[in-house]
C-alpha positions as a Markdown table, in Angstrom:
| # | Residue | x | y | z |
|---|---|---|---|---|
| 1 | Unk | 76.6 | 95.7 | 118.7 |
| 2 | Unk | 79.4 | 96.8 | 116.2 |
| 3 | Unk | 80.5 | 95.0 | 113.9 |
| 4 | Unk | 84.4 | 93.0 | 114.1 |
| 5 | Unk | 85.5 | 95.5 | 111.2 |
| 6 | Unk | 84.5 | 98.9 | 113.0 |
| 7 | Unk | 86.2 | 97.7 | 116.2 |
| 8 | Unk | 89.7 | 97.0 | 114.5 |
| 9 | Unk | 89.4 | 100.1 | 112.8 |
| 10 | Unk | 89.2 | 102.0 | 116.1 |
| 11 | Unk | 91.5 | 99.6 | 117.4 |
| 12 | Unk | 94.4 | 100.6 | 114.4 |
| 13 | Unk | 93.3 | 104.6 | 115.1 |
| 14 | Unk | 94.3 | 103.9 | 118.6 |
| 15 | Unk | 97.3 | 102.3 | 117.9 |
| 16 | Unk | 98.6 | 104.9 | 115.4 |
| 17 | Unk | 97.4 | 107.7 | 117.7 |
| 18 | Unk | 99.1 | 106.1 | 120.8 |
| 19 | Unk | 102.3 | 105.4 | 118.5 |
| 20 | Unk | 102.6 | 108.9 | 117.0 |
| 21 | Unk | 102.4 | 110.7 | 120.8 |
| 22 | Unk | 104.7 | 108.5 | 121.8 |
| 23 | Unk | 107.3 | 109.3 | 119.1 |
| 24 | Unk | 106.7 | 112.7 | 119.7 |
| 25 | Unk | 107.7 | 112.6 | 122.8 |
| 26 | Unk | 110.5 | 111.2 | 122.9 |
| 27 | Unk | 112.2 | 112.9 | 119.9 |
| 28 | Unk | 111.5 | 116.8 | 122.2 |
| 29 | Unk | 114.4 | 117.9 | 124.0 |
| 30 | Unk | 113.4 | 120.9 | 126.2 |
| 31 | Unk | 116.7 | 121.9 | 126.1 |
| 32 | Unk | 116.2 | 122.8 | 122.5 |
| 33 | Unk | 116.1 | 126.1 | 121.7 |
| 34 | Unk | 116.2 | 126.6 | 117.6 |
| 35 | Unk | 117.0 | 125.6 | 114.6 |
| 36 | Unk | 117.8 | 127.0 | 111.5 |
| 37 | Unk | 121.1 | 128.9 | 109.4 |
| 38 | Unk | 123.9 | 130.6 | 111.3 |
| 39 | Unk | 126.5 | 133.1 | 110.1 |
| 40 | Unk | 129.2 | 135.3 | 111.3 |
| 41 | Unk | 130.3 | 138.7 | 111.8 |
| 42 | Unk | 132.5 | 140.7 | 109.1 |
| 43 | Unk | 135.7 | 142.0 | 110.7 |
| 44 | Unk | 134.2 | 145.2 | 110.0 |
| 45 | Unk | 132.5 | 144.9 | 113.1 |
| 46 | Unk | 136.3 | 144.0 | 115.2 |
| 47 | Unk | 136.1 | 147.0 | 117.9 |
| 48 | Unk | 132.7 | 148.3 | 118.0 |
| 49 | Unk | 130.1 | 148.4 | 120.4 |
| 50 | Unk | 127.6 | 145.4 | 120.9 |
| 51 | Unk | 123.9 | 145.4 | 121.7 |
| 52 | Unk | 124.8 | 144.6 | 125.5 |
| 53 | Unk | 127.7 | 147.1 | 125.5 |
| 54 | Unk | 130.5 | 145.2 | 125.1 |
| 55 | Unk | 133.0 | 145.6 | 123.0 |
| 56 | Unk | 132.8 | 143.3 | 120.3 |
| 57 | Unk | 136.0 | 140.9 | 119.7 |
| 58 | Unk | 136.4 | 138.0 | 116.7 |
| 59 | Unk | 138.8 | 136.3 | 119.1 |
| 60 | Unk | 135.8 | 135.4 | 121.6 |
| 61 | Unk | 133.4 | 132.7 | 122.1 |
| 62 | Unk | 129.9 | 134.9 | 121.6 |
| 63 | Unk | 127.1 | 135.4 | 119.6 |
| 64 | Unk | 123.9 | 137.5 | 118.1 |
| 65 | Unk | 120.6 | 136.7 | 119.0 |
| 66 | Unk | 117.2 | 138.4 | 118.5 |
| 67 | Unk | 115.6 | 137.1 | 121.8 |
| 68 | Unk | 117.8 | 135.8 | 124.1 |
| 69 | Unk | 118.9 | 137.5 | 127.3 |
| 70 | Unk | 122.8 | 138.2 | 127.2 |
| 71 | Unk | 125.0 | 136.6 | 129.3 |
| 72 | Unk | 123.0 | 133.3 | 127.9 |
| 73 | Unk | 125.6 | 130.4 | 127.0 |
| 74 | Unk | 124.4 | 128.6 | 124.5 |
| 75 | Unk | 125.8 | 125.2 | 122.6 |
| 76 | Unk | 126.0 | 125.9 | 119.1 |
| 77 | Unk | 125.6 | 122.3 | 117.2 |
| 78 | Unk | 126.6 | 122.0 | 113.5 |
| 79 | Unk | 123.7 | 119.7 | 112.5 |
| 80 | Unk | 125.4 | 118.1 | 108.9 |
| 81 | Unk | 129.1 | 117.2 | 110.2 |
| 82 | Unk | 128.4 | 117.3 | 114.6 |
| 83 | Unk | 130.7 | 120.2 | 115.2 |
| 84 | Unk | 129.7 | 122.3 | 118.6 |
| 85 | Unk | 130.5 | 125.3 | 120.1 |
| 86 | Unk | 129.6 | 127.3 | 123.4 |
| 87 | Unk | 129.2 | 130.9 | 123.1 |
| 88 | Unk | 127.6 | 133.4 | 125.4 |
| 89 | Unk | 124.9 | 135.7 | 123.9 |
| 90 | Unk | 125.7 | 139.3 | 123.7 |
| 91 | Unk | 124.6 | 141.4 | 121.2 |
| 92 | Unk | 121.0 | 141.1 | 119.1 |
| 93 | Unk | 120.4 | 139.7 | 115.6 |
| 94 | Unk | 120.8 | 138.5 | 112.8 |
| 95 | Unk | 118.7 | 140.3 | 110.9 |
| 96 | Unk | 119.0 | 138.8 | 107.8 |
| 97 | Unk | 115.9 | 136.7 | 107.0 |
| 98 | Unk | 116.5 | 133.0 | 108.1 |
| 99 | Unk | 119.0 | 133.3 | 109.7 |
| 100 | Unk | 118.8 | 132.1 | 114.0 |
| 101 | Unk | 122.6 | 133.2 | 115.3 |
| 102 | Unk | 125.3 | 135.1 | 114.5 |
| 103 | Unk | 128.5 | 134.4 | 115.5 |
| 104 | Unk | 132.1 | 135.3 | 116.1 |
| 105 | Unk | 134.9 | 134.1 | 113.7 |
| 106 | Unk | 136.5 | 132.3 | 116.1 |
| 107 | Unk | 133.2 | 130.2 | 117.2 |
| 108 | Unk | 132.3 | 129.9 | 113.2 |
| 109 | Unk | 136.0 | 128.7 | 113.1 |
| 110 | Unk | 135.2 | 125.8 | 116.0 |
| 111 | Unk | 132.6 | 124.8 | 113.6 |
| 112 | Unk | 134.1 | 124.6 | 110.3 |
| 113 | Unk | 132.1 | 127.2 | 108.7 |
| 114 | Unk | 134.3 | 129.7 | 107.7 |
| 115 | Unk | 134.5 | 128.9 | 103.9 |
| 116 | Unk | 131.1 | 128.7 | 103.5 |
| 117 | Unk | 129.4 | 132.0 | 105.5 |
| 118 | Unk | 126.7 | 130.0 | 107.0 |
| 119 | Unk | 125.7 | 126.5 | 108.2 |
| 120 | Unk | 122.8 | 124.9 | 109.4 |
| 121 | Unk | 122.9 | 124.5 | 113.1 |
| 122 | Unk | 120.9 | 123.2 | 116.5 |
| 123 | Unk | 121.3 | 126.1 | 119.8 |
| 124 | Unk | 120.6 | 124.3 | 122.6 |
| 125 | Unk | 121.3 | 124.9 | 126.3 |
| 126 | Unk | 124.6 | 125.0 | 127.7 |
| 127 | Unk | 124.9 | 122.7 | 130.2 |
């Protein structure tokens, strides 16, 4: 027969193990798509050709992303002051190291990020 000590040790591992999955699962968000830096375009890019073929405008609500299909709207969350914007996915990159979106002045300009280049965002689902 074990002794009273071995049980409540297997009893606390359960605990913590049962307490720990739980957690987990209830901080995931499947709409959750990355994390990580974003920037935006130079104007020098105003007028030229995207990855999807559009023609790329500052004005409108879109974005670079290595993987996602375009047409994809995606909600763009500023994760230090809450700030959001949608955009719609239509060209590919960033392709500077670290970075997880790109995006156009005026959606960088919905989040406040202008003065700074880059900000540390959540993409999620649009809903």
């Amino acid at each position: 027969m074990p002794s009273i000590k071995r049980v409540m040790q297997r009893l606390c591992f359960i605990v913590v193990l049962l307490g720990t999955s739980s957690s987990l699962q209830a901080n995931t968000d499947s709409r959750v798509i990355e994390e990580g830096i974003a920037s935006y375009y130079s104007d020098y890019f105003q007028g030229r050709t995207t990855a999807s073929g559009d023609t790329f405008n500052q004005q409108e609500l879109t974005a670079a992303h290595k993987t996602l299909p375009f047409g994809t709207r995606v909600k763009v969350v500023r994760t230090d002051t809450g700030q959001e914007v949608e955009v719609v996915i239509n060209d590919r990159g960033p392709f500077i190291k670290g970075r997880v979106i790109d995006l156009s002045k005026r959606a960088a300009q919905k989040l406040g990020m202008l003065d700074r280049g880059v900000a540390p965002v959540l993409i999620t689902q649009a809903d």
